[in-house]
N, C-alpha and C positions, 0 to 999 in steps of 0.2 A: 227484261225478263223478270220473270216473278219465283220470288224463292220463297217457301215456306217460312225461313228463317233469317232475320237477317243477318248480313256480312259486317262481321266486326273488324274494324282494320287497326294496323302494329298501335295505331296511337291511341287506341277504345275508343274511335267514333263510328258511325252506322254508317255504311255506305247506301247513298242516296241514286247513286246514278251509275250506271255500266257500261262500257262499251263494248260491242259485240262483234264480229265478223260473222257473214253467214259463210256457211260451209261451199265449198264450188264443186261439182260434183256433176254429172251425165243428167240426173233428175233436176229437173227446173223444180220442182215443189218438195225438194227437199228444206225442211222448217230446224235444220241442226245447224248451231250457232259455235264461235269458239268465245271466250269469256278473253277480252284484250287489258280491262281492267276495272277498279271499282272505287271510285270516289266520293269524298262525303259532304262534298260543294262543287258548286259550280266553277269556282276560280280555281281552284285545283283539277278538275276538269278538263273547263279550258287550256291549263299549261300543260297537261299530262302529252307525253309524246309517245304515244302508244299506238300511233300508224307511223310508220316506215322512218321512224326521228323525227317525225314534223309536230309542231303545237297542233293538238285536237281543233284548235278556233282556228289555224292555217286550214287544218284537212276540212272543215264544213262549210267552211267560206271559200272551198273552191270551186269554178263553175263543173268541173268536171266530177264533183263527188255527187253520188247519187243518192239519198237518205230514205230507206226504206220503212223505216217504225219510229215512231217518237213516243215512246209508252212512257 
C-alpha cells in the first residue's frame, strides 16, 4: 500500500515492506485492507509471525497461500 508518509518504526528506521490482510466481506471487490505489520527488511520480514504464529517465509512458501499484490 502506498502511504503519503513514511512509517517510522520503535528503532528510527523506514518501514520498507507491509503485510496486509484484505478484508472478507459479502462484496468481492471490496479493495479495504487490515495493516498485519511493517518492516524495514526483508530478514525481519521474513521472521515476523504476523499470520496466525507462523514465520511470514512458512506462510508464502505454502502451496495453499494465495498472493494477491506484490507492490
Amino acid at each position: 500500500m502506498y502511504n503519503e508518509i513514511d512509517t517510522i518504526l520503535e528503532d528510527g528506521s523506514i518501514a520498507l515492506f507491509g503485510v496486509y490482510q484484505k478484508k472478507t466481506d459479502d462484496d468481492e471487490t471490496s479493495q479495504e485492507y487490515i495493516l498485519l505489520g511493517e518492516y524495514s527488511d526483508m530478514k525481519t520480514l521474513l521472521e515476523a509471525r504476523c499470520i496466525g504464529g507462523r514465520e511470514f517465509k512458512e506462510v508464502i512458501m505454502d502451496d495453499s497461500t494465495q498472493i494477491l499484490g506484490k507492490d
